[in-house]
Structure formats: C-alpha cells, structure tokens
PDB file of N, CA, C and O in Angstrom:
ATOM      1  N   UNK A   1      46.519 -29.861 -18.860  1.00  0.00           N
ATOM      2  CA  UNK A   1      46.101 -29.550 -17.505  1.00  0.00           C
ATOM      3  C   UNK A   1      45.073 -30.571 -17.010  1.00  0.00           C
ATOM      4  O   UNK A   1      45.194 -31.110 -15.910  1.00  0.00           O
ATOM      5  N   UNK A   2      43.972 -30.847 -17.919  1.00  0.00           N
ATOM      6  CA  UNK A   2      43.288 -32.154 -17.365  1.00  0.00           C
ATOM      7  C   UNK A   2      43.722 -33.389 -17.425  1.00  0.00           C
ATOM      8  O   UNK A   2      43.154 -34.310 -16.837  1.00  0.00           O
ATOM      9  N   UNK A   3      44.674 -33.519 -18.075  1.00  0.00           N
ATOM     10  CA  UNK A   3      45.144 -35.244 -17.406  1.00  0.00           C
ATOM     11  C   UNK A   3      46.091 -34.583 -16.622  1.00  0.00           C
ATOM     12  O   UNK A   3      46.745 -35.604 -16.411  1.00  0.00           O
ATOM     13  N   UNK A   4      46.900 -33.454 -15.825  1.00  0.00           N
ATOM     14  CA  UNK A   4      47.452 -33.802 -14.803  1.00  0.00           C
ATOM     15  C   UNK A   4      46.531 -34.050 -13.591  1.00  0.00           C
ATOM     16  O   UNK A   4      46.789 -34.778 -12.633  1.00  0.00           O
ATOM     17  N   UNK A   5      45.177 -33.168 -13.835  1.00  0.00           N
ATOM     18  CA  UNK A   5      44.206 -33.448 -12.867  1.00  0.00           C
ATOM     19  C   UNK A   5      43.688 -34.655 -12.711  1.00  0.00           C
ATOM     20  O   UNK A   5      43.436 -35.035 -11.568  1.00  0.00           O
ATOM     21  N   UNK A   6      43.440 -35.456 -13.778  1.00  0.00           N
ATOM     22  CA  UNK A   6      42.697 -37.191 -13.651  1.00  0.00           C
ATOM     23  C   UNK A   6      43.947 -37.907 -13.086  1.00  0.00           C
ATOM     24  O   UNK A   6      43.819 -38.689 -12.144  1.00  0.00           O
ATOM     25  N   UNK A   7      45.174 -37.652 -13.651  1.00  0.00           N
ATOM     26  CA  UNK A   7      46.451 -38.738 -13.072  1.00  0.00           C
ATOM     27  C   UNK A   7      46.221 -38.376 -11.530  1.00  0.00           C
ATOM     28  O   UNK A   7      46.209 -39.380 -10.818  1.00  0.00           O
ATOM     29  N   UNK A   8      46.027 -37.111 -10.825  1.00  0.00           N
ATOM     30  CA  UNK A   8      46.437 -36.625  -9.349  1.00  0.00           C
ATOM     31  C   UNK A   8      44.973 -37.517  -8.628  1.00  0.00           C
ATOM     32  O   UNK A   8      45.040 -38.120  -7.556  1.00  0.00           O
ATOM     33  N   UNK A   9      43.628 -37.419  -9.541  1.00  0.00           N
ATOM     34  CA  UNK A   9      42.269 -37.901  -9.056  1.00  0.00           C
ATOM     35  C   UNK A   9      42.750 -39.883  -8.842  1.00  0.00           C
ATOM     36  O   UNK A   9      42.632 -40.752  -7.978  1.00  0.00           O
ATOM     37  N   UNK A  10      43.239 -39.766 -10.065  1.00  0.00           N
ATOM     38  CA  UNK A  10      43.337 -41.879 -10.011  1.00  0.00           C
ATOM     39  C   UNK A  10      44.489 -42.333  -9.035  1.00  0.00           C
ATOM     40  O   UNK A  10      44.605 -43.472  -8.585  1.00  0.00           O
ATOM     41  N   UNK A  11      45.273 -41.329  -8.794  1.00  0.00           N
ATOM     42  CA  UNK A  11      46.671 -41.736  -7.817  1.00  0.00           C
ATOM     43  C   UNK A  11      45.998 -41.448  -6.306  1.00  0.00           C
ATOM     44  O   UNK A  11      46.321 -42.115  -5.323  1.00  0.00           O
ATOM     45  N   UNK A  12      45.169 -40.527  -6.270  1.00  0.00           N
ATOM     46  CA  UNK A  12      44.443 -40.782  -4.796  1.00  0.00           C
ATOM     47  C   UNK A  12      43.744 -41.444  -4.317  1.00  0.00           C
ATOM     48  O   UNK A  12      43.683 -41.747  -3.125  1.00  0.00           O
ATOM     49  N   UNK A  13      42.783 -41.938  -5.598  1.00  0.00           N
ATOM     50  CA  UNK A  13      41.719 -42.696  -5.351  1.00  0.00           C
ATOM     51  C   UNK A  13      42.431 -44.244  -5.260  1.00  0.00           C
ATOM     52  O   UNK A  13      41.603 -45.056  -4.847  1.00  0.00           O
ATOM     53  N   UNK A  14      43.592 -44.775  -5.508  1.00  0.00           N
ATOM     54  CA  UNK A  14      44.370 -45.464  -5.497  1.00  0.00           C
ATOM     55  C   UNK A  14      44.847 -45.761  -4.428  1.00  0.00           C
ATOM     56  O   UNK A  14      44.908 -46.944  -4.092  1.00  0.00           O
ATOM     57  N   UNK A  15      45.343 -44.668  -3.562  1.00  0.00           N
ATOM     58  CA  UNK A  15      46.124 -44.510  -2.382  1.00  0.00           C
ATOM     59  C   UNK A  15      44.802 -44.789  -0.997  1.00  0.00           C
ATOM     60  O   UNK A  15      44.995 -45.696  -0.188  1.00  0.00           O
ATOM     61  N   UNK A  16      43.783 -44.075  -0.920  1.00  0.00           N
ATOM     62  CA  UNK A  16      42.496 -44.233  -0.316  1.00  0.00           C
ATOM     63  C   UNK A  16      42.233 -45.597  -0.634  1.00  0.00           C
ATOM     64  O   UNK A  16      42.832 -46.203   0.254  1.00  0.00           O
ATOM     65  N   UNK A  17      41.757 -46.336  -1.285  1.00  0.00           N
ATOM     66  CA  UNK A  17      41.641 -47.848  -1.372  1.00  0.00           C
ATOM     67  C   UNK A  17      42.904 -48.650  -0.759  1.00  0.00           C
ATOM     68  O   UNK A  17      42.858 -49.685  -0.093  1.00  0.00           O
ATOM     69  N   UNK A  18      43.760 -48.097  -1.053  1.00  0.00           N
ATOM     70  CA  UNK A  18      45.376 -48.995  -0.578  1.00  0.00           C
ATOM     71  C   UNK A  18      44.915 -48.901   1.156  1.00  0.00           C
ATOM     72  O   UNK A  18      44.600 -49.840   1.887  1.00  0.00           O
ATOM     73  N   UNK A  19      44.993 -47.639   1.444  1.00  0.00           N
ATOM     74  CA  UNK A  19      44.994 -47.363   2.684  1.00  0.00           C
ATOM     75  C   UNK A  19      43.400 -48.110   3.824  1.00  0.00           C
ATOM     76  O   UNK A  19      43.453 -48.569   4.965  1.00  0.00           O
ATOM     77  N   UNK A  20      41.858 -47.903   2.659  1.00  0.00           N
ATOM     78  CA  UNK A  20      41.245 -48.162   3.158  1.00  0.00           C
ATOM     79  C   UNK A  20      41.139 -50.270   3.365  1.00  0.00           C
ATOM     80  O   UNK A  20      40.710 -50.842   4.367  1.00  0.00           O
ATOM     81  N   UNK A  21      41.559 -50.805   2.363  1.00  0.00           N
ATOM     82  CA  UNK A  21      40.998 -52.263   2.719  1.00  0.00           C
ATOM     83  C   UNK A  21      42.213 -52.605   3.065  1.00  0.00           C
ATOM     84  O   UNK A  21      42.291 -53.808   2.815  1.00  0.00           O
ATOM     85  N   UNK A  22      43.889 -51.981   3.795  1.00  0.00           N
ATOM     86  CA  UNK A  22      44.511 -52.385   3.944  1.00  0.00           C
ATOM     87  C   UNK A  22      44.574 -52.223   5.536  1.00  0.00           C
ATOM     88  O   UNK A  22      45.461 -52.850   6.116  1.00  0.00           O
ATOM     89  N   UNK A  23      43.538 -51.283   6.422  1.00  0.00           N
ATOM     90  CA  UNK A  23      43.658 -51.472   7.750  1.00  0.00           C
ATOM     91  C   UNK A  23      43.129 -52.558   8.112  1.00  0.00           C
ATOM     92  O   UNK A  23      42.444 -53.341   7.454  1.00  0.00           O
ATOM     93  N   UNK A  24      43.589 -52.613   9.607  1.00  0.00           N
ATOM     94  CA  UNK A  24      43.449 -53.907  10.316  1.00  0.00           C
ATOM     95  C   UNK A  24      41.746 -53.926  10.961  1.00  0.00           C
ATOM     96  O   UNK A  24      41.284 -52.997  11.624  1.00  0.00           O
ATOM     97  N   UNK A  25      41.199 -54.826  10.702  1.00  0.00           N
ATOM     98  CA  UNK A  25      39.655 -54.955  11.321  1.00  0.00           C
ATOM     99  C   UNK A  25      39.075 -54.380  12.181  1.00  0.00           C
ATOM    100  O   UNK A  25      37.909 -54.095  11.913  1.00  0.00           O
ATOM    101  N   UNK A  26      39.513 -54.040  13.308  1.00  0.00           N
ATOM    102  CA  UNK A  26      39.508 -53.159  15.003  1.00  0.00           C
ATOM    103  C   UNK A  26      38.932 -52.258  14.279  1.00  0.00           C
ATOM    104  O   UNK A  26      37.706 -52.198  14.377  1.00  0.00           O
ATOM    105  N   UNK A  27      39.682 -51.222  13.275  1.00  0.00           N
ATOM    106  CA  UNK A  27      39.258 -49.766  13.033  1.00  0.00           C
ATOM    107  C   UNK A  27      38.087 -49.702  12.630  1.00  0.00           C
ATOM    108  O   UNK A  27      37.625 -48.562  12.600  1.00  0.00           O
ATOM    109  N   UNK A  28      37.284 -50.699  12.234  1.00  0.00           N
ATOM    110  CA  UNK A  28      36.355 -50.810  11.757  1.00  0.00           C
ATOM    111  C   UNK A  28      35.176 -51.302  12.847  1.00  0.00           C
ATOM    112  O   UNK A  28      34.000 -51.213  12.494  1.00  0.00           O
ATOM    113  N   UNK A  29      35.390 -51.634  13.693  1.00  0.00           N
ATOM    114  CA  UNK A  29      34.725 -51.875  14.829  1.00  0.00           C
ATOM    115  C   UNK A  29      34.458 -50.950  15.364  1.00  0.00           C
ATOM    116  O   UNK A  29      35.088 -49.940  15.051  1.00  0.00           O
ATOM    117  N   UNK A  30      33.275 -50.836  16.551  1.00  0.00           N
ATOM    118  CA  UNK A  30      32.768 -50.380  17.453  1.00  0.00           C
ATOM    119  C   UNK A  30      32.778 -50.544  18.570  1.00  0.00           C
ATOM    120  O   UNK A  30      31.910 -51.379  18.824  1.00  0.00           O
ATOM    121  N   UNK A  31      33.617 -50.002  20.055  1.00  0.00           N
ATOM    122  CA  UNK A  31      33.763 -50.792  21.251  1.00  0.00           C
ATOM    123  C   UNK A  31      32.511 -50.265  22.090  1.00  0.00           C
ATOM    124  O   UNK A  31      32.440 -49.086  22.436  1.00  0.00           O
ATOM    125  N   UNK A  32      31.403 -51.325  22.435  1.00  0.00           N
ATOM    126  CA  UNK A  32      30.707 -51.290  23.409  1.00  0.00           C
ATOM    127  C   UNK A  32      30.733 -51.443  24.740  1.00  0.00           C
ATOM    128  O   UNK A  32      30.838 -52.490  25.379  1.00  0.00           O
ATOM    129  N   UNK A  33      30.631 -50.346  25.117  1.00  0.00           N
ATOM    130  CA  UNK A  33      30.880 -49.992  26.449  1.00  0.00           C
ATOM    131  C   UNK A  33      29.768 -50.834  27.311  1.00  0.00           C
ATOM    132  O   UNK A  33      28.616 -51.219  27.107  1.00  0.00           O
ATOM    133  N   UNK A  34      30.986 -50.937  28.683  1.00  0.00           N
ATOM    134  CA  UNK A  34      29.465 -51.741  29.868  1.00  0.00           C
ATOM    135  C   UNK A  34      30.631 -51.459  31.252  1.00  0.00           C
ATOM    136  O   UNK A  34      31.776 -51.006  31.228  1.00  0.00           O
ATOM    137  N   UNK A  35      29.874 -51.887  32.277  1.00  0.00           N
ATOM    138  CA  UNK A  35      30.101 -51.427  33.296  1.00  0.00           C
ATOM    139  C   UNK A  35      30.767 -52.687  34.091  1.00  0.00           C
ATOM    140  O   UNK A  35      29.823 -53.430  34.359  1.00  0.00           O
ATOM    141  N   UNK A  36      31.825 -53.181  34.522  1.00  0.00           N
ATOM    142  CA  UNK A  36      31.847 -54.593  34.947  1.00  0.00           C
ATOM    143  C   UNK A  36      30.750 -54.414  36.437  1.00  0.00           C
ATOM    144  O   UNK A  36      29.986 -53.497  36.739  1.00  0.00           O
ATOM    145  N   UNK A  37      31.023 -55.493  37.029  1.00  0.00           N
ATOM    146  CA  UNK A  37      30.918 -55.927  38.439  1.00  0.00           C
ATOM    147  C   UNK A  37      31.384 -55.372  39.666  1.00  0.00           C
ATOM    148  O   UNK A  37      30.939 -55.243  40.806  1.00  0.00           O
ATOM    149  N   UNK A  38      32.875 -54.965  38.789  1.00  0.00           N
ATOM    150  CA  UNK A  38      33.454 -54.507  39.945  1.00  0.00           C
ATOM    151  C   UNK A  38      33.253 -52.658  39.772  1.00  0.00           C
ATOM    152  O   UNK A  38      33.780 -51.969  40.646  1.00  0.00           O
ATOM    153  N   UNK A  39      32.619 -52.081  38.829  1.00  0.00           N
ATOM    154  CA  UNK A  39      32.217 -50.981  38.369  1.00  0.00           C
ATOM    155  C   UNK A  39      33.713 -50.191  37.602  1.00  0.00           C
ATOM    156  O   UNK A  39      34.205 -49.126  37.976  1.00  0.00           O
ATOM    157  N   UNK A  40      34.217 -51.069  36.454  1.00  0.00           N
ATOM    158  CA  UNK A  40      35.023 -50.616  35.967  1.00  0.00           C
ATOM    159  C   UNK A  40      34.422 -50.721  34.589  1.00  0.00           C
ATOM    160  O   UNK A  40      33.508 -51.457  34.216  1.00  0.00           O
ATOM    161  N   UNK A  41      35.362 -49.530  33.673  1.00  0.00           N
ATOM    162  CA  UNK A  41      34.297 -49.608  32.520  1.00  0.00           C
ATOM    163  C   UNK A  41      35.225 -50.633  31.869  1.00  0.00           C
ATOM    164  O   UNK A  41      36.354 -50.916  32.270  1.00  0.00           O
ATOM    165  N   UNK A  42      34.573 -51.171  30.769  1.00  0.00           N
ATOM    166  CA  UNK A  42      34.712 -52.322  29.580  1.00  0.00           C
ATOM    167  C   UNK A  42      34.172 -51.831  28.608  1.00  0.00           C
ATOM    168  O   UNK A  42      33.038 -51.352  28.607  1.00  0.00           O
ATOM    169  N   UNK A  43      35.234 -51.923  27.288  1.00  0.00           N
ATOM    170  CA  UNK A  43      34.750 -51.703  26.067  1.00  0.00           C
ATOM    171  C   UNK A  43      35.156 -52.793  25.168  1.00  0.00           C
ATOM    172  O   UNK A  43      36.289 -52.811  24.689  1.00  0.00           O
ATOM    173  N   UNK A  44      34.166 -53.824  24.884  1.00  0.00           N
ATOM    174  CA  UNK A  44      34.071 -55.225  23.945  1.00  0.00           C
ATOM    175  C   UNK A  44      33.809 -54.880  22.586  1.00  0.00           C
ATOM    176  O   UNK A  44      32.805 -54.271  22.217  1.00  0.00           O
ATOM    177  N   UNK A  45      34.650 -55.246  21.914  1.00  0.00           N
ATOM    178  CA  UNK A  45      34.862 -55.410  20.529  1.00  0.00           C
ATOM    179  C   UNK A  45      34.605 -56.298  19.610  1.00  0.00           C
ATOM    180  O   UNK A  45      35.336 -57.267  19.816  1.00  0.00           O
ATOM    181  N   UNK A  46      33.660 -56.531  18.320  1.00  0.00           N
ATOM    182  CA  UNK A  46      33.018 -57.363  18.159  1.00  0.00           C
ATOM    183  C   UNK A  46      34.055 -58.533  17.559  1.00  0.00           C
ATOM    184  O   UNK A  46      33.555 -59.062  16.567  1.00  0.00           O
ATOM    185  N   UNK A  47      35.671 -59.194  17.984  1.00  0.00           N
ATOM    186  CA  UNK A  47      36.223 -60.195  17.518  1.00  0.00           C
ATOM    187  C   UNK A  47      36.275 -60.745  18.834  1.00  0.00           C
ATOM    188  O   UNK A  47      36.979 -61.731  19.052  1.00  0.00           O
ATOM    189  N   UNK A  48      35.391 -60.038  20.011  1.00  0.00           N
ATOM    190  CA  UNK A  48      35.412 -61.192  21.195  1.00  0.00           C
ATOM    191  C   UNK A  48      36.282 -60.522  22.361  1.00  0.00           C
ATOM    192  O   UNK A  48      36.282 -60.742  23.572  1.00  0.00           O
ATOM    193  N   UNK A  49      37.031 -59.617  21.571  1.00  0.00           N
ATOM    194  CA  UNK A  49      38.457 -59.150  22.611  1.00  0.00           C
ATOM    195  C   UNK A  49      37.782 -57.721  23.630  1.00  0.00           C
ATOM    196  O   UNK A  49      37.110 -56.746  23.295  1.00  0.00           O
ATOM    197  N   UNK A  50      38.381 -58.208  25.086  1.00  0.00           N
ATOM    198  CA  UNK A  50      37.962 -56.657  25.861  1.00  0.00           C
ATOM    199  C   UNK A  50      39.077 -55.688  26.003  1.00  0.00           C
ATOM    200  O   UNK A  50      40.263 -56.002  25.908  1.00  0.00           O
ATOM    201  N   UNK A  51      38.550 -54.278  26.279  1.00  0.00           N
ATOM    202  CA  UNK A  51      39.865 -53.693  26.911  1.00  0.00           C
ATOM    203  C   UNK A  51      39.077 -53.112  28.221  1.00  0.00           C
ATOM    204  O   UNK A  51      37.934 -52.658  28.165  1.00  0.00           O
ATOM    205  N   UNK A  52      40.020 -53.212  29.634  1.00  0.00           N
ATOM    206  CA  UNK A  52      39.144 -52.429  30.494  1.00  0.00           C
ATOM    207  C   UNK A  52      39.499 -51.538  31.370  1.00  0.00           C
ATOM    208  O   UNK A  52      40.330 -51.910  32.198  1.00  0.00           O
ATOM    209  N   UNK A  53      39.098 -50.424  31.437  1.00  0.00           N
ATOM    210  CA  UNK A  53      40.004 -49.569  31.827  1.00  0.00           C
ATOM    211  C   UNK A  53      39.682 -49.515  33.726  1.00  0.00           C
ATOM    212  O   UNK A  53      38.796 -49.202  34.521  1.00  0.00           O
ATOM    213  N   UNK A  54      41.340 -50.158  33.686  1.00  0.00           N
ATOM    214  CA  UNK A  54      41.491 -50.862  35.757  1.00  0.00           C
ATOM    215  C   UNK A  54      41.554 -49.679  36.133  1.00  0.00           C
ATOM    216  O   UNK A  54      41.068 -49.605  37.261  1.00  0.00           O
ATOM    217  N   UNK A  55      42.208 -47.869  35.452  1.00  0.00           N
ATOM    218  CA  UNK A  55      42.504 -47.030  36.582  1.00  0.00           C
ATOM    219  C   UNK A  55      42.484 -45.809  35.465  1.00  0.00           C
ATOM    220  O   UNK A  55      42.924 -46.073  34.346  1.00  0.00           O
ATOM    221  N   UNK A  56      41.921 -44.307  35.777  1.00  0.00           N
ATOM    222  CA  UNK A  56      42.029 -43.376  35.279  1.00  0.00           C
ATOM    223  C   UNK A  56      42.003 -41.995  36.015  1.00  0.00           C
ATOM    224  O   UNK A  56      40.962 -41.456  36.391  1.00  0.00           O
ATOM    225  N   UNK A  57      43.569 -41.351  36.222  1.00  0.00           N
ATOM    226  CA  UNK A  57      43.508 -40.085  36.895  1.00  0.00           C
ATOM    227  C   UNK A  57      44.336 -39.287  35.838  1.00  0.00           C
ATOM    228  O   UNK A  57      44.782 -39.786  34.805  1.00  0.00           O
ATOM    229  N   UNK A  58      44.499 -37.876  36.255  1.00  0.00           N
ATOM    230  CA  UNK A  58      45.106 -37.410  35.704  1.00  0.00           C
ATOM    231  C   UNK A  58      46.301 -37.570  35.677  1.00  0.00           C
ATOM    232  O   UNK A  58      46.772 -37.581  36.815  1.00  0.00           O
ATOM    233  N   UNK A  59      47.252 -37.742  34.649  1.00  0.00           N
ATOM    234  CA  UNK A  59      48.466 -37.968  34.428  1.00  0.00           C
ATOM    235  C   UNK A  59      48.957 -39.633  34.028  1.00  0.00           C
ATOM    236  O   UNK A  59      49.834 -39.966  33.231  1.00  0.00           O
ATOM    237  N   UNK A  60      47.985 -40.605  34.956  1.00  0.00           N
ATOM    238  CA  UNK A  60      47.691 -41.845  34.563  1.00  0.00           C
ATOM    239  C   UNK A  60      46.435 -42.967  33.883  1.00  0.00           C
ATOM    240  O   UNK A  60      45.296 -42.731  34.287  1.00  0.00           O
ATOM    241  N   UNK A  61      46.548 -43.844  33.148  1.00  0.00           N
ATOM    242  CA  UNK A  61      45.917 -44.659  32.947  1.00  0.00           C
ATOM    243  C   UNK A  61      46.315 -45.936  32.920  1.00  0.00           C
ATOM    244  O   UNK A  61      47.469 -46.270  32.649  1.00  0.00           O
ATOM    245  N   UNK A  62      45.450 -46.672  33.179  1.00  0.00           N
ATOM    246  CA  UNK A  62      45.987 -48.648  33.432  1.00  0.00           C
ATOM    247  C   UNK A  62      44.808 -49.373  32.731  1.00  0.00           C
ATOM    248  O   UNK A  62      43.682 -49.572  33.188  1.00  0.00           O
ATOM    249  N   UNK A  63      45.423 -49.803  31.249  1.00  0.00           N
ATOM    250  CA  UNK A  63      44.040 -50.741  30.477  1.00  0.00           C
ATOM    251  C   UNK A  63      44.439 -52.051  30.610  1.00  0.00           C
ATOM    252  O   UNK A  63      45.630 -52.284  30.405  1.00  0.00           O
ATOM    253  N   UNK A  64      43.772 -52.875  30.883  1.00  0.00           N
ATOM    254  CA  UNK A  64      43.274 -54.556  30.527  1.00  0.00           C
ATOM    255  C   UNK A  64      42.936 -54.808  29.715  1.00  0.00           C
ATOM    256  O   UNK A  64      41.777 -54.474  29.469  1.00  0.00           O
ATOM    257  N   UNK A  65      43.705 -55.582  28.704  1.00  0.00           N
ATOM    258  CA  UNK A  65      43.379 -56.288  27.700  1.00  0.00           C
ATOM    259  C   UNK A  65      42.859 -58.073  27.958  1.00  0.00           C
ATOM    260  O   UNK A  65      43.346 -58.657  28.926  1.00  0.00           O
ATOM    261  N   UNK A  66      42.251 -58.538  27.388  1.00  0.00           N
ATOM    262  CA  UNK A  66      41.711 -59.703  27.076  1.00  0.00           C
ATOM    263  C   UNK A  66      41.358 -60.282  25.511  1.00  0.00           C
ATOM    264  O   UNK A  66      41.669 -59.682  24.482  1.00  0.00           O
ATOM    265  N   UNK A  67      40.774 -61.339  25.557  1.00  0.00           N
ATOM    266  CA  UNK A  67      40.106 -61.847  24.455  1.00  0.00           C
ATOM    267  C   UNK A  67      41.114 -62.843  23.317  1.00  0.00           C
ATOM    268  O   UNK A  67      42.246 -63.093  23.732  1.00  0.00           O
ATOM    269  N   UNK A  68      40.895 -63.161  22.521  1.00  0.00           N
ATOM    270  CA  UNK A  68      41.082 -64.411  21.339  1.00  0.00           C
ATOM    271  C   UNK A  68      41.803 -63.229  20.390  1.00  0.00           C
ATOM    272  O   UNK A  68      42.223 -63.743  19.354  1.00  0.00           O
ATOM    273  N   UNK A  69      42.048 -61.857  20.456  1.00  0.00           N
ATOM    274  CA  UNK A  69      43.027 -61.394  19.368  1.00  0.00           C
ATOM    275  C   UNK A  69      43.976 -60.654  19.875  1.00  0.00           C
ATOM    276  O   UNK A  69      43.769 -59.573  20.426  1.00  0.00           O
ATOM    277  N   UNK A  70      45.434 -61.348  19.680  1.00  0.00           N
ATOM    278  CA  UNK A  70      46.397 -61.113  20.208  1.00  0.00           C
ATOM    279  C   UNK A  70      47.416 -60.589  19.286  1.00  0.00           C
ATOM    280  O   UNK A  70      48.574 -60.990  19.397  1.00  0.00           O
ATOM    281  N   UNK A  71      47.075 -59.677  18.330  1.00  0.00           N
ATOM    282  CA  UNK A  71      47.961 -58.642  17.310  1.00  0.00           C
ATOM    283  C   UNK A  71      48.027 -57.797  18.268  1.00  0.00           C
ATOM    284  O   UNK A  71      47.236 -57.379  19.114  1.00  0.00           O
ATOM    285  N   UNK A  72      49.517 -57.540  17.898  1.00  0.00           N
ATOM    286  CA  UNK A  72      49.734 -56.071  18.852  1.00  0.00           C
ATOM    287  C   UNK A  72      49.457 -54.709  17.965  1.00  0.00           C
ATOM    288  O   UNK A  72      49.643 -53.708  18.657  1.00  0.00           O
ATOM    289  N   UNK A  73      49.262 -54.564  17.301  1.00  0.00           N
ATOM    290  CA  UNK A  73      48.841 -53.936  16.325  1.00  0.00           C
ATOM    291  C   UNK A  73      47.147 -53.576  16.386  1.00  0.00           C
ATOM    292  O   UNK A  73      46.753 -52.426  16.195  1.00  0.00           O
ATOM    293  N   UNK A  74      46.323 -54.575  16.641  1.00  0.00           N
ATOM    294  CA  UNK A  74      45.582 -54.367  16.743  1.00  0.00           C
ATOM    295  C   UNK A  74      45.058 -53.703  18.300  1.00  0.00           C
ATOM    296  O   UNK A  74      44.174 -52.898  18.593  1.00  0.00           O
ATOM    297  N   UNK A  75      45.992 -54.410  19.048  1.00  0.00           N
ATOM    298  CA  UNK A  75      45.980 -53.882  20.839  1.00  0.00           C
ATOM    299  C   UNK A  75      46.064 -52.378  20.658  1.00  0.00           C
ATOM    300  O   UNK A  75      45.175 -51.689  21.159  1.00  0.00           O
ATOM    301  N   UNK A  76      47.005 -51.838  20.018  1.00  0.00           N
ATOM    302  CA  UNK A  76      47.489 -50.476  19.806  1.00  0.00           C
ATOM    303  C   UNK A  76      46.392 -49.453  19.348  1.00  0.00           C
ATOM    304  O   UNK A  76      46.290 -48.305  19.781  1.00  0.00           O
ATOM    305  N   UNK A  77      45.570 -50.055  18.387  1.00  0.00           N
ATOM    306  CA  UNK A  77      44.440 -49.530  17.587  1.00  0.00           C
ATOM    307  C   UNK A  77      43.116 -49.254  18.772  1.00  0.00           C
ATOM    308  O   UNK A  77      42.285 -48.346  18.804  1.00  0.00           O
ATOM    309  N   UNK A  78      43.350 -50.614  19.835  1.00  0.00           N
ATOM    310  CA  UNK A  78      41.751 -50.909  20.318  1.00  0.00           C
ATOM    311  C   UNK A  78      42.382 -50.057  21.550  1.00  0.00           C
ATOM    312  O   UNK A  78      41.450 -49.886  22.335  1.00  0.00           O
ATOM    313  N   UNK A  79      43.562 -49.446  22.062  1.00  0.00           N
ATOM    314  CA  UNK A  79      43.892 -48.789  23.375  1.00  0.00           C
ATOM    315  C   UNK A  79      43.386 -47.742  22.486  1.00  0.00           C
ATOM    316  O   UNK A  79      42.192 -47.591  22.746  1.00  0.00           O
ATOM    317  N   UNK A  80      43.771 -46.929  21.526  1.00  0.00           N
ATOM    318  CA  UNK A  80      43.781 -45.424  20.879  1.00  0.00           C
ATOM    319  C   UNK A  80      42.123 -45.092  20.925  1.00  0.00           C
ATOM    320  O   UNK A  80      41.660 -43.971  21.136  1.00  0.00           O
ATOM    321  N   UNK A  81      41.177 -46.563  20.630  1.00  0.00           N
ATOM    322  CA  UNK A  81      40.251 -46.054  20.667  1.00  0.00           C
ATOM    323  C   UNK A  81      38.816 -46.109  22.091  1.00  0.00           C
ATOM    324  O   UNK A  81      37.654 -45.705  22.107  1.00  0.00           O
ATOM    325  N   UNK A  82      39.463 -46.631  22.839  1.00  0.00           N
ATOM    326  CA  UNK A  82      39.173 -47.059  24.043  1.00  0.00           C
ATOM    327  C   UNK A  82      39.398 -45.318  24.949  1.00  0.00           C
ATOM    328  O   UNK A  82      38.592 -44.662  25.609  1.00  0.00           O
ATOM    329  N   UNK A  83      41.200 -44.992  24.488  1.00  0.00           N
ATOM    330  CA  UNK A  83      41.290 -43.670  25.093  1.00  0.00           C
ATOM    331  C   UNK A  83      40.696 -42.578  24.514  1.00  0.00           C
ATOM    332  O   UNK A  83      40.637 -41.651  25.322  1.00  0.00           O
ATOM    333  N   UNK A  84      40.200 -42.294  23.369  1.00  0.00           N
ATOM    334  CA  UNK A  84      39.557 -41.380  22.631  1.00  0.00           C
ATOM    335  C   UNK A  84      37.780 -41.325  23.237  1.00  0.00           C
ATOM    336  O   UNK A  84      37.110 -40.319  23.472  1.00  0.00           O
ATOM    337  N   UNK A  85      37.354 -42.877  23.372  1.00  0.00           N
ATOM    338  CA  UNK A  85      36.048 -42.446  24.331  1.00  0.00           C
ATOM    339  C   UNK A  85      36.718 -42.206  25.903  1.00  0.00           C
ATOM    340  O   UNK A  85      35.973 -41.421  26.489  1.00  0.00           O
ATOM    341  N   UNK A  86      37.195 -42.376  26.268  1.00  0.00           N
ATOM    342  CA  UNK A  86      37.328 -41.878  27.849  1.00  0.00           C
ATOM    343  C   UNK A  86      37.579 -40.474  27.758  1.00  0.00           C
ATOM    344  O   UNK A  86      37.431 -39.785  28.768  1.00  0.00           O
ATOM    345  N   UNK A  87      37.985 -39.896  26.541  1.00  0.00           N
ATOM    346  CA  UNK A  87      38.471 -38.379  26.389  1.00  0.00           C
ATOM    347  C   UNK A  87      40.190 -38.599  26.696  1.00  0.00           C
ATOM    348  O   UNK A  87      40.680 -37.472  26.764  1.00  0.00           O
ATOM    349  N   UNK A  88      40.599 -39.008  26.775  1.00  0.00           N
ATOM    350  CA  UNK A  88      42.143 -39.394  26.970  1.00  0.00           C
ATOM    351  C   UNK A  88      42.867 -38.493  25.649  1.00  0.00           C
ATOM    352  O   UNK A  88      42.365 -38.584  24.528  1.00  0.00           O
ATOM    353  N   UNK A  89      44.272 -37.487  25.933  1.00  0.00           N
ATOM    354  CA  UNK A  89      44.932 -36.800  24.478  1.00  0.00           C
ATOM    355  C   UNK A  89      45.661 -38.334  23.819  1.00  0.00           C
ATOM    356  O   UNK A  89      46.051 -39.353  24.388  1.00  0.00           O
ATOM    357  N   UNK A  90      45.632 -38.058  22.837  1.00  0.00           N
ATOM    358  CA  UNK A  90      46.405 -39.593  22.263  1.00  0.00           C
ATOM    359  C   UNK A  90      47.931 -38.814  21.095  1.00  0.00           C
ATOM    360  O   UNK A  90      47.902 -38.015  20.159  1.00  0.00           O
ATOM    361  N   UNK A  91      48.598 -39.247  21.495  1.00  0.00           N
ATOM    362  CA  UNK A  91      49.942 -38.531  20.653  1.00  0.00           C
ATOM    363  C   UNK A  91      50.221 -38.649  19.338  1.00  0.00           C
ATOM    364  O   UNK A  91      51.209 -38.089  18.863  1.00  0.00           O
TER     365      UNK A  91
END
C-alpha cells in the first residue's frame, strides 16, 4: 500500500514539474494596467507586448494586441488574462 502511495506521490510530482516549467512565459507574468491617452485601458506585459482593450459591452469585446511577441499561443494566454481582470467569463 505504501509504494502504491509514493509511485501515485512521484508520478504527480512529475506531472506538476512537466506541466509547471513547460508553460509559456506570459503565465508567469503580470499585466500592468494604465490608462492610454485616449482613455482606453492597457495592460503591458513585462516581454514589451500590450493588449488594449479598444471596446467593452455586454455581449462584446475588441482587444489590441501589440509588441515584439508574436506567439499565438502566447496572444491566447495574454487575451484570457487581460479578460479575467476586466471580469470578462472565459470558456
């Protein structure tokens, strides 16, 4: 019974490392929010890249992307978390 428990402990702790140094950088970031010029919000991410959100009503949203990282993968990551501070449901 205790090595099925250490095999189930080392196969997770396995899977958690796989999973943790195998995401993409973004998740690990923090988007700082600011206000543009034109009074739209911006949330900058520390690889340089913005997202900014051009329009938010109910039923719609319209983000702007920018910046030097052009993974879509990572775009996907930095919208999910861009909509999670606006309060946005994410699917």
């Amino acid at each position: 019974m205790k090595k099925g428990f250490k095999l189930v402990s080392v196969v997770l702790t396995v899977v958690l490392m796989i999973f943790f140094f195998g995401m993409p950088s973004t998740v690990a970031q923090e988007a700082k929010q600011s206000v543009s010029d034109r009074g739209k919000l911006v949330y900058e991410f520390d690889d340089g890249s913005k997202v900014t959100v051009m329009h938010a009503s109910p039923g719609s949203v319209l983000l702007g992307f920018g910046g030097p990282d052009k993974c879509e993968e990572n775009a996907e990551i930095k919208e999910n978390i861009v909509l999670q501070k606006i309060g946005w449901p994410i699917n």
